[in-house]
Short mmCIF file of the C-alpha atoms (twelve columns), coordinates in Angstrom:
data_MODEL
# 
_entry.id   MODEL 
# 
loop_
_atom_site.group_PDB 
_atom_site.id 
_atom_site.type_symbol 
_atom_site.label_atom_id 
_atom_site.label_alt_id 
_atom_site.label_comp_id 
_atom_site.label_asym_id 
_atom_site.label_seq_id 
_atom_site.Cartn_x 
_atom_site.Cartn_y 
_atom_site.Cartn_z 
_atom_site.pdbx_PDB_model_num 
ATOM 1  C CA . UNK A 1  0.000   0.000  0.000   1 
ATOM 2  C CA . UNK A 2  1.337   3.334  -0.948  1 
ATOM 3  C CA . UNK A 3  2.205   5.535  2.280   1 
ATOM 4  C CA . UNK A 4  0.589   9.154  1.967   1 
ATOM 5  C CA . UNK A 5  3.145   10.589 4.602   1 
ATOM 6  C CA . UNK A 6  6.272   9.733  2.266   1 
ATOM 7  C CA . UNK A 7  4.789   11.907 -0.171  1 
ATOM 8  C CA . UNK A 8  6.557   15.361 -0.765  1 
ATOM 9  C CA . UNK A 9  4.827   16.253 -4.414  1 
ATOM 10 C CA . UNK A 10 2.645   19.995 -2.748  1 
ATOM 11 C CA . UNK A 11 0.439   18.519 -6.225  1 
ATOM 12 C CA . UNK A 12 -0.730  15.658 -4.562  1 
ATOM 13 C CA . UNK A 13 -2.768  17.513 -1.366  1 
ATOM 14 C CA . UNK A 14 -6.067  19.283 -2.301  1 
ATOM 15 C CA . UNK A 15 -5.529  22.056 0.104   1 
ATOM 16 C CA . UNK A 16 -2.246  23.282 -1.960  1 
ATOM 17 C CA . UNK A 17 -4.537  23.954 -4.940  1 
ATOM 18 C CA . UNK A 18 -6.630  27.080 -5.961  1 
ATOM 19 C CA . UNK A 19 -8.521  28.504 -8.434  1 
ATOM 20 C CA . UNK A 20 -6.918  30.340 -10.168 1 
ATOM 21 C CA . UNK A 21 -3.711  28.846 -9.920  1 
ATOM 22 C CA . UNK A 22 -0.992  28.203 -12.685 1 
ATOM 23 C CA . UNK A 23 -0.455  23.910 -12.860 1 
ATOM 24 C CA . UNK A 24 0.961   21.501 -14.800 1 
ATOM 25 C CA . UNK A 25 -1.638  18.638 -15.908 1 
ATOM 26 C CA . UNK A 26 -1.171  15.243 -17.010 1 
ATOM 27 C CA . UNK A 27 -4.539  14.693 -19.652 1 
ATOM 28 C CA . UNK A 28 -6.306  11.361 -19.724 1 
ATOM 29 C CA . UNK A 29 -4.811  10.821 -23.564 1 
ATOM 30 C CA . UNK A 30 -1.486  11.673 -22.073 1 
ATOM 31 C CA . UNK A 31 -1.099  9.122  -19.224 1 
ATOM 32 C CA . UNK A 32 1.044   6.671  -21.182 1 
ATOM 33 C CA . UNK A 33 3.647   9.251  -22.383 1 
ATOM 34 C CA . UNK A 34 3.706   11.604 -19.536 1 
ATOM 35 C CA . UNK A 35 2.966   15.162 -21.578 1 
ATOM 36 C CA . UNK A 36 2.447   17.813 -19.830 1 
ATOM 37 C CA . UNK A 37 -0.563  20.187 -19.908 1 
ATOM 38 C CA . UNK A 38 0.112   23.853 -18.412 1 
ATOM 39 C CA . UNK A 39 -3.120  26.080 -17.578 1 
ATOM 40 C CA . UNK A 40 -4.679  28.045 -14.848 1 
ATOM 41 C CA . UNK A 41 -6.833  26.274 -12.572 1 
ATOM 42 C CA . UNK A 42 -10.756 26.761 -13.004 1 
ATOM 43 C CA . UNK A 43 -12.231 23.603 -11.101 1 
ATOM 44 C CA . UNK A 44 -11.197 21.622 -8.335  1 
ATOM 45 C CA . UNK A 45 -12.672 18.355 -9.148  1 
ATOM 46 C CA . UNK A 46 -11.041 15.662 -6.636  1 
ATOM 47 C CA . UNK A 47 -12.760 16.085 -3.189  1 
ATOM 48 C CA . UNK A 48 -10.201 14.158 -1.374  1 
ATOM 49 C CA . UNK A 49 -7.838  15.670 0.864   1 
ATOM 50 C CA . UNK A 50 -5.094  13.720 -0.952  1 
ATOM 51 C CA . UNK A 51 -4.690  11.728 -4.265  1 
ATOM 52 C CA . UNK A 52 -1.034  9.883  -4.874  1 
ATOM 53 C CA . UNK A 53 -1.610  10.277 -8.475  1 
ATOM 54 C CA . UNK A 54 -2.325  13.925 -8.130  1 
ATOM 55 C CA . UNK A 55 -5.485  16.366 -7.482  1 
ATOM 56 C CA . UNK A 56 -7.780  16.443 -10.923 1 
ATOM 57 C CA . UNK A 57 -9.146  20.250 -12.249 1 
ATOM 58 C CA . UNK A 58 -10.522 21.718 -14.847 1 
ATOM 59 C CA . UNK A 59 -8.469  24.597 -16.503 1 
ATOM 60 C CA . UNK A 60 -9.899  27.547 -17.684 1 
ATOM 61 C CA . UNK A 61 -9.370  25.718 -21.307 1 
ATOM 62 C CA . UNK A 62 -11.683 22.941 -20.041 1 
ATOM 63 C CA . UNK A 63 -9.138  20.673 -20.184 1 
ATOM 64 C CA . UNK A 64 -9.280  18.217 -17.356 1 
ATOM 65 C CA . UNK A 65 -6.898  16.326 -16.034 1 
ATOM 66 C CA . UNK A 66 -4.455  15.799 -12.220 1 
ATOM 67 C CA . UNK A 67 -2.103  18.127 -11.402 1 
ATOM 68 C CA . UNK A 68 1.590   17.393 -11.696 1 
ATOM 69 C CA . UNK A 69 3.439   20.517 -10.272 1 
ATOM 70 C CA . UNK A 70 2.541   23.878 -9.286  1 
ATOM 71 C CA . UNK A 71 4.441   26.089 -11.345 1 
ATOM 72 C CA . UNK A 72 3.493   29.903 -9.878  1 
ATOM 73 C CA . UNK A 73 2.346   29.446 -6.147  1 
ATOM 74 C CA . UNK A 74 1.676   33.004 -5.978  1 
ATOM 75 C CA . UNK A 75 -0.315  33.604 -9.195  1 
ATOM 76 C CA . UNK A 76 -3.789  32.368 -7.180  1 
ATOM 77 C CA . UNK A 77 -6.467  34.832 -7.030  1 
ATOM 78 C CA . UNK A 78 -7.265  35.963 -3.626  1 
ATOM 79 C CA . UNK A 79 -11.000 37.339 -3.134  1 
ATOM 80 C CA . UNK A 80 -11.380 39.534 -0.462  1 
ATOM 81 C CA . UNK A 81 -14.105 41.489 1.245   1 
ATOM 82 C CA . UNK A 82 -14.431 44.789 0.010   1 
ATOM 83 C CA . UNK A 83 -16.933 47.675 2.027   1 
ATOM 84 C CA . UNK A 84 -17.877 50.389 0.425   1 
ATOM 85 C CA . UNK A 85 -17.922 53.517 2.589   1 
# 
């Protein structure tokens, strides 16, 4: 059995992903080679805490597919409260 706390891949824990978020995807087509997708996070579809083969989203291109690395952990989008005076 594969042990979760061995991991070290940030890709591989649901609370490391955003929306909005720059990632590198593996497709479903591209499982066998390994080819890398890069897009901005739209969807966070895997409602796990953890997956060892990485989270799956949907990217703003509607692509779909589990992240592989997070290549720009501060290009998320932050939404904040905002009062008007």
């Amino acid at each position: 059995m594969y042990n979760q706390k061995t991991d070290n891949n940030p890709a591989h824990f649901r609370n490391n992903i955003r929306i909005g978020l720059s990632v590198a995807v593996v497709l479903k087509k591209d499982q066998r080679t390994g080819r890398r997708t890069v897009g901005t996070v739209q969807w966070i579809l895997t409602s796990a805490p953890y997956h060892s083969r990485g989270i799956k989203v949907m990217l703003s291109s509607r692509q779909v597919g589990r992240v592989q690395e997070i290549l720009n952990p501060n290009s998320s989008i932050e939404v904040t409260n905002v009062t008007q005076e």
